[in-house]
DOLUM-922677 format. One record per residue (C-alpha): residue in three letters; y negated, x negated, z. Coordinates in steps of 0.001 Angstrom, whole numbers, padded with zeros to 6 digits, always signed. Layout:
// DOLUM-922677
ALAYXZ ...
//
This chain:
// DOLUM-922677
UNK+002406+025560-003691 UNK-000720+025564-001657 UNK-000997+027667+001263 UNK-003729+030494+000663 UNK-004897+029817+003917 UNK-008043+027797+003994 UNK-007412+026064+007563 UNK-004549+025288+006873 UNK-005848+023921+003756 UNK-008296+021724+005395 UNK-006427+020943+008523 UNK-003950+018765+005990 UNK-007013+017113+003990 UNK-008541+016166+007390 UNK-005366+014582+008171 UNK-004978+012462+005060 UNK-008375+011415+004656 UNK-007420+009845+008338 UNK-004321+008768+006965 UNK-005560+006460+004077 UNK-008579+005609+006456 UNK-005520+003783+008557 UNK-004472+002596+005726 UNK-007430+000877+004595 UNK-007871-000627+008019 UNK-004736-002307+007575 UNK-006759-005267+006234 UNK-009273-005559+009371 UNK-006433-005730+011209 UNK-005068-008914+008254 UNK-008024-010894+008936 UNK-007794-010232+012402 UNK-004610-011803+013593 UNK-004440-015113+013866 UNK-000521-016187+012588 UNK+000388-016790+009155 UNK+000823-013451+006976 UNK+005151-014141+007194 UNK+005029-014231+010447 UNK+002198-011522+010905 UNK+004583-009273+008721 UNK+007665-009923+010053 UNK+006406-008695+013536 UNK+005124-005882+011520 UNK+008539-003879+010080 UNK+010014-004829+013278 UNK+007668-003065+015318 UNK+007276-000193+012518 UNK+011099-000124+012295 UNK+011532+000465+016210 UNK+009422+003395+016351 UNK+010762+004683+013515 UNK+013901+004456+014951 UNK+012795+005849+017916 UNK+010675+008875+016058 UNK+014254+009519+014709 UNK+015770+010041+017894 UNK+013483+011864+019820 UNK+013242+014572+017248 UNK+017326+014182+016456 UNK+016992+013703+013150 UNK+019944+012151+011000 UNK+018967+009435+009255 UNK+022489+008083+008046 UNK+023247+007302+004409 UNK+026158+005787+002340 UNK+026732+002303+001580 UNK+025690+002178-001914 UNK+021901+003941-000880 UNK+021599+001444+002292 UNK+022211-001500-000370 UNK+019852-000386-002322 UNK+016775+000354+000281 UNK+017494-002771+001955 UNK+016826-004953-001252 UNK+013975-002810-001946 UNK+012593-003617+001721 UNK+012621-007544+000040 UNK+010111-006257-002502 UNK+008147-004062+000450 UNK+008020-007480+002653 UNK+006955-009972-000518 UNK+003573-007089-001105 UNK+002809-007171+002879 UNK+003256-011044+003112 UNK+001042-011445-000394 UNK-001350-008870+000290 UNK-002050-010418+004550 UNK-001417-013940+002787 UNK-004983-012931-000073 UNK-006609-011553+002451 UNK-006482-014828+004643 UNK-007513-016602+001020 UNK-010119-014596+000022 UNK-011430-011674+001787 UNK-010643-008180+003181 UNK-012885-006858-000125 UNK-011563-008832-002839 UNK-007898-007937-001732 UNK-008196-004262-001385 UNK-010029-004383-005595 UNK-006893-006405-006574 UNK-004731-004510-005232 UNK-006162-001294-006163 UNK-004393-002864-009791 UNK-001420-000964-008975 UNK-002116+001719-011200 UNK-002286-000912-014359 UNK+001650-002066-012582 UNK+002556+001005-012649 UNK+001453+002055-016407 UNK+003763-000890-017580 UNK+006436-001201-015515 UNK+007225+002991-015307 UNK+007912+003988-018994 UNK+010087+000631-018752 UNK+012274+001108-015584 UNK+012808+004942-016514 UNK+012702+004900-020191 UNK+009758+006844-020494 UNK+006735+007125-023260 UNK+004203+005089-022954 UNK+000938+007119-022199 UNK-002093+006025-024045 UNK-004234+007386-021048 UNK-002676+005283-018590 UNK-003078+002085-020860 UNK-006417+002746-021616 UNK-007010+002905-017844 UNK-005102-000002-017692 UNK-007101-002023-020322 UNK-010474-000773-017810 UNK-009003-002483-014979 UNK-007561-005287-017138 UNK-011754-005994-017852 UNK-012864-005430-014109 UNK-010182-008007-012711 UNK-011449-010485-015759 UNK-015336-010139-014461 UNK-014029-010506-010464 UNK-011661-013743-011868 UNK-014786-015437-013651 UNK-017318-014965-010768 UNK-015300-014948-007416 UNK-013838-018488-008588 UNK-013645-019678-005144 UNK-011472-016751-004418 UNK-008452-017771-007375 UNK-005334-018285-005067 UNK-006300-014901-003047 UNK-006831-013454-006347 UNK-003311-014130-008006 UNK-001853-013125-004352 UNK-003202-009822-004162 UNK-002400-009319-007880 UNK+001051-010219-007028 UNK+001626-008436-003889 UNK-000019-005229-006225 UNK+003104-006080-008307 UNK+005376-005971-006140 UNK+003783-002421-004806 UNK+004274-000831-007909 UNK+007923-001691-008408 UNK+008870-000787-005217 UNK+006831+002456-005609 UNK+008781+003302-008821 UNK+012010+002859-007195 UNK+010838+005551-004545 UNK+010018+007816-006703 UNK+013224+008040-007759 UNK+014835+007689-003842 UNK+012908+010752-002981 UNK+014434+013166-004675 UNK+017569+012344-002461 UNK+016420+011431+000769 UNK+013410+011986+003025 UNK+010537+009740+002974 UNK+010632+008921+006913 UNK+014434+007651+006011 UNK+013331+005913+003000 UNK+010838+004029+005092 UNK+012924+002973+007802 UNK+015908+001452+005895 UNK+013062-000260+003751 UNK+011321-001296+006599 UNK+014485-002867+008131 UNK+015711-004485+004757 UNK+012020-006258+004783 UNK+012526-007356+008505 UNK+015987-008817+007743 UNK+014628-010559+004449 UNK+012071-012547+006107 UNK+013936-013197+009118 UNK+016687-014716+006973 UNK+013651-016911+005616 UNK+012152-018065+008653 UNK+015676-018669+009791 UNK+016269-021540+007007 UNK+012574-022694+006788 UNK+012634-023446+010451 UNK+009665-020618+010511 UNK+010948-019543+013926 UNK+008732-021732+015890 UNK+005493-022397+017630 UNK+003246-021057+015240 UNK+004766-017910+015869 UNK+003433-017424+019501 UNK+001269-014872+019530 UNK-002630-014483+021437 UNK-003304-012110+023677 UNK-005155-010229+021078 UNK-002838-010602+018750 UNK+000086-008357+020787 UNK-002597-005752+020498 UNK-003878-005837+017141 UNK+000007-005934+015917 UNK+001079-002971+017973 UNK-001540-001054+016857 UNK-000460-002484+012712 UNK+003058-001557+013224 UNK+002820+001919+014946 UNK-000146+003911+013921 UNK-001003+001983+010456 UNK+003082+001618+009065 UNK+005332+004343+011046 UNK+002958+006845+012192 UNK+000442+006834+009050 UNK+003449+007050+006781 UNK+005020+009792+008742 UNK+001722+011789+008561 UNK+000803+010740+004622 UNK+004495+012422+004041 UNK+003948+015918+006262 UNK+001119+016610+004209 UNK+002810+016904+001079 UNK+004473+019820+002232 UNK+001289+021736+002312 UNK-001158+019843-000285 UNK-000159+019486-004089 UNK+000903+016218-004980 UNK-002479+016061-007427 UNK-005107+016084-004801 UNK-002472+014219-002172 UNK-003214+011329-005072 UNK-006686+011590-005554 UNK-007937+010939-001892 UNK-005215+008395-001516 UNK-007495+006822-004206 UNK-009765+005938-001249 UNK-008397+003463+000995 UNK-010136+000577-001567 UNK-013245+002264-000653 UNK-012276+002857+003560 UNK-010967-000306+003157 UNK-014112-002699+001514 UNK-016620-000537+003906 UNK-014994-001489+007192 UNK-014720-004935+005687 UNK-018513-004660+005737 UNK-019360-003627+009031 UNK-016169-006071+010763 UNK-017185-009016+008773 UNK-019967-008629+006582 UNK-018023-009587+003492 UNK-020252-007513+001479 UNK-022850-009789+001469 UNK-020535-012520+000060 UNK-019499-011231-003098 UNK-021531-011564-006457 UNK-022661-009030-008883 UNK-020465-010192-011190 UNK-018085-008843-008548 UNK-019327-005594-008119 UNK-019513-004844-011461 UNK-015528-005457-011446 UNK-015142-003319-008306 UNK-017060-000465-009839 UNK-015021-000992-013489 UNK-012257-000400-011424 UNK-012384+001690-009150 UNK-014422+004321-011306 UNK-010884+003937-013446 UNK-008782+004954-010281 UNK-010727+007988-009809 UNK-011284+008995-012980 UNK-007626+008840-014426 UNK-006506+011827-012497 UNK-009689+013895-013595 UNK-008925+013177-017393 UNK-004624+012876-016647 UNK-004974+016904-015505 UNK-007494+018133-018149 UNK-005134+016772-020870 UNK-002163+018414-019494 UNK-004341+021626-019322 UNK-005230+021463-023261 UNK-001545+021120-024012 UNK-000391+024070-021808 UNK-003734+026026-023597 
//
């Protein structure tokens, strides 16, 4: 439940809208640094996993679990690297815009792969949303054809989101998010550092610019530990409903600082902005209709 008081209320919805703004610049800071998105990620959980560690004990909180739950977080952390390494990998193939509209796909993931994975009913509202962004992905495919590979590796690193998000949702109802995070977080480092490891990726392309250190500290702390940290504290005060909707932003944060760091706006065609609009008009639509429908059944 809400709290009645209005600054509290506002105080958490000034904090999330920051929240997914640092999520959204997630991507400036992609097309920023200058390694390959494996290695650009791998320096990313470790640095995210450190001060999550470190978060932990500061404010001595536990954060133990038993063998079977650490098994399964740390090969859930392989599907939480493969989306970071995808979505870094599109933006470096595309741009910062097109990556944030293909991966705003998630909610068409997550309408197919849910009601599979925990034997649910298939809602006809979430495939008819689906079937919107199905048509707004088509119209970005057929005019941003120069874009293709970044494309098909932001739709799979959206993939590879919604799994992983599915499998939380069920995680949570054991464990705290912050916990959740960091055992994900280190199954993702150990992943790709057992791939670099046999692909010889532990080498001079690795070295990192002066910049770089920067950009990545800044990637791994505020935009991974501390962001998700905050996105979770606000739950406790804000309904999960509008925690959703403005979360529904960072495609929008996201493709606007895109603009102003790049320009990319003025490289995509109107056949992509139609897409964008298609889909993102879905996004925030869904939960409009989603709660009106559940009102008419309680009625």
């Amino acid at each position: 439940m809400e709290p009645k008081n209005p600054q509290e209320i506002n105080k958490n919805l000034i904090i999330l809208h920051f929240t997914v703004f640092i999520w959204g610049f997630t991507g400036i800071l992609g097309a920023l640094i200058s390694i390959s998105a494996v290695s650009l990620v791998w320096y990313r959980v470790l640095i995210a996993s450190v001060s999550l560690f470190l978060y932990f004990k500061f404010n001595k909180t536990a954060f133990t679990v038993n063998g079977g739950t650490l098994l399964k977080l740390m090969f859930t952390g392989a599907l939480v690297g493969g989306h970071w390494i995808l979505f870094f990998a599109a933006i470096k193939l595309s741009t910062v815009a097109v990556t944030l509209v293909c991966l705003s796909s998630i909610t068409l993931f997550t309408a197919i792969f849910e009601p599979i994975i925990n034997k649910k009913r298939i809602s006809k509202l979430e495939i008819l949303a689906g079937s919107f962004i199905i048509a707004g992905i088509i119209l970005i495919f057929k005019f941003e054809t120069q874009y293709t590979k970044g494309i098909i590796a932001g739709l799979t690193s959206a993939v590879f989101a919604s799994l992983f998000a599915i499998i939380n949702s069920r995680q949570i109802k054991k464990l705290q998010a912050p916990v959740i995070a960091f055992y994900e977080l280190a199954g993702a480092f150990l992943w790709i550092t057992i791939y670099l490891f046999f692909t010889h990726g532990f080498n001079h392309t690795m070295l990192l610019k002066n910049a770089d250190i920067g950009y990545l500290f800044i990637l791994g702390t505020i935009c991974t530990s501390l962001a998700y940290v905050a996105g979770v504290s606000v739950m406790r005060e804000l309904s999960a409903f509008r925690v959703a909707l403005i979360t529904n932003l960072e495609p929008v944060y996201g493709i606007l600082m895109s603009f102003v760091f790049f320009g990319d706006l003025n490289k995509m065609t109107f056949g992509f902005w139609i897409g964008a609009i298609i889909i993102l008009s879905t996004i925030f639509l869904y939960p409009v209709a989603h709660k009106r429908i559940n009102r008419r059944k309680i009625q």
